[in-house]
C-alpha positions as CSV (number, residue, x, y, z in Angstrom):
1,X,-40.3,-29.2,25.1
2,X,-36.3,-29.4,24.6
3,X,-36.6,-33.1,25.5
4,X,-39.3,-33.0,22.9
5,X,-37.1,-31.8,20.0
6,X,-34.2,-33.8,20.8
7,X,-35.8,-37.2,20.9
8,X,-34.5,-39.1,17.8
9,X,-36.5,-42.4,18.1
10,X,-36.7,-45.4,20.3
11,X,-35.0,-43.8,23.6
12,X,-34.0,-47.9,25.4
13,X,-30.3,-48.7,25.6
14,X,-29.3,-51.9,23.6
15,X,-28.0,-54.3,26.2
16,X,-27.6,-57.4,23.8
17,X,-24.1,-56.9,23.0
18,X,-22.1,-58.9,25.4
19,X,-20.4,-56.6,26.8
20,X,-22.2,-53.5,26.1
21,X,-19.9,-50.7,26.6
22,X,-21.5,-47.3,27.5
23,X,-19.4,-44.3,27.3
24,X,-20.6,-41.3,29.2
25,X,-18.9,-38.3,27.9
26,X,-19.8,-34.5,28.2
27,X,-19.4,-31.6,29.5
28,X,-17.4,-30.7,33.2
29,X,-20.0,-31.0,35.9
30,X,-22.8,-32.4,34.5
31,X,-23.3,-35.1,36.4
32,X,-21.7,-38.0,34.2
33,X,-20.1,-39.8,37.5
34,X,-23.5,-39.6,39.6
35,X,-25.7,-40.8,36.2
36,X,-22.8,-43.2,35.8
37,X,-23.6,-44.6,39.0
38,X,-27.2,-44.5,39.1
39,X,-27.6,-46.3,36.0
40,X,-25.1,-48.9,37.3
41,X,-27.3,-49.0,40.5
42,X,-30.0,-49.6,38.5
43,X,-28.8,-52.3,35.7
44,X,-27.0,-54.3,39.0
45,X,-30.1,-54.3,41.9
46,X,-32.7,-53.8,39.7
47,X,-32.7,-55.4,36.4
48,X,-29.7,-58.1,37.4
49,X,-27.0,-57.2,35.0
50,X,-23.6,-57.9,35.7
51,X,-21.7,-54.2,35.4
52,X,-18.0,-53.1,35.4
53,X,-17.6,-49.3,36.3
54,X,-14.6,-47.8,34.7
55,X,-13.2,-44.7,36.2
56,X,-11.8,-43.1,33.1
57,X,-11.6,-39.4,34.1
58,X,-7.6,-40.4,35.9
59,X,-7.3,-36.5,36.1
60,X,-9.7,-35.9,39.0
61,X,-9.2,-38.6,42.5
62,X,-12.1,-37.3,43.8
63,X,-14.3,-38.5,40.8
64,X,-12.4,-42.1,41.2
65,X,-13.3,-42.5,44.7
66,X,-17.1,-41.4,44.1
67,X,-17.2,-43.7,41.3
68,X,-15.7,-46.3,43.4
69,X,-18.6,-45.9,46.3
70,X,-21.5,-46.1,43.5
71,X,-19.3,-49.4,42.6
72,X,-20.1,-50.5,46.1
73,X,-23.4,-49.6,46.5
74,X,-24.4,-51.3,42.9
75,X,-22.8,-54.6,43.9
76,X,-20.5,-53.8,40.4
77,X,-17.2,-54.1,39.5
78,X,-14.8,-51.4,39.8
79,X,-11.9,-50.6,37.5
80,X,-9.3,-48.0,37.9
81,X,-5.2,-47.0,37.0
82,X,-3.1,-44.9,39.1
83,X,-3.6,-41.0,38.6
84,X,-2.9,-39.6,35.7
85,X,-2.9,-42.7,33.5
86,X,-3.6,-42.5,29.9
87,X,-7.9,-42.9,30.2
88,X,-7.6,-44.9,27.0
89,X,-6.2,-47.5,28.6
90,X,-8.2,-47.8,31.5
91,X,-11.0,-47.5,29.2
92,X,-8.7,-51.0,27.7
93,X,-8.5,-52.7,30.8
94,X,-12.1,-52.0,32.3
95,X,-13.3,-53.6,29.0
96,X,-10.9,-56.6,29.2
97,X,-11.9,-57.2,32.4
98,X,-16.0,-57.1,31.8
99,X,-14.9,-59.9,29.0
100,X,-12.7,-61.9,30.9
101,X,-15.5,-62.0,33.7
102,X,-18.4,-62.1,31.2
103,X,-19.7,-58.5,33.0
104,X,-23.0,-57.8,31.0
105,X,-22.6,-54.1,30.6
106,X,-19.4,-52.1,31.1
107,X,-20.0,-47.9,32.1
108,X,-17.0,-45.9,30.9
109,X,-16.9,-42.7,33.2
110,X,-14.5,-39.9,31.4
111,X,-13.5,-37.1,32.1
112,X,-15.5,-34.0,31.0
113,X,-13.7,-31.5,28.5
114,X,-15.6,-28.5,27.2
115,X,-13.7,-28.2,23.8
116,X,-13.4,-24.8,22.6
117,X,-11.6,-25.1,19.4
118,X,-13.0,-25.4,15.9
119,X,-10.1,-26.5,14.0
């Protein structure tokens, strides 16, 4: 029913922008790494898409190095800065790198951040 409500229209992700850039963002431990990686599973060995993953969520090595492994097991490119690096820019460099190898989508995997604040 909730899926229902929230549907706004035709639910297909665009993918004729060259690179399309997909930015998961959310809350902590909802699962953006693993749908991250699942979706880049299923754009690389399923529909033949190139895909860069970005591991922008520098805060947390363990979400880099699953992120990494989905990388592997999706046949897609893998981009990453040393821990603790500004997420911007590695969101920067994972999409200069999708461009410079002509990637067809690029997945942007940040790090989750239940804001609390109003003002």
């Amino acid at each position: 029913m909730l899926a229902e409500i929230a549907r706004v229209g035709d639910d297909h992700i665009d993918l004729s922008a060259k690179p399309t850039v997909i930015l998961m963002a959310g809350v902590n431990g909802t699962g953006k790494t693993t749908t991250s990686g699942k979706l880049a599973h299923h754009l690389s060995r399923e529909l033949g898409y190139s895909v860069v993953l970005v591991a922008a969520d520098t805060f947390r090595a363990a979400a880099v190095e699953q992120l990494e492994l989905w990388a592997q097991r999706a046949g897609a490119e893998f981009v990453r800065g040393p821990e603790g690096t500004d997420p911007g820019s590695v969101a920067f460099e994972g999409v200069t790198t999708a461009i410079e190898r002509e990637a067809d989508v690029v997945i942007v995997d940040t790090a989750g951040r239940l804001h609390n604040r109003t003002s």
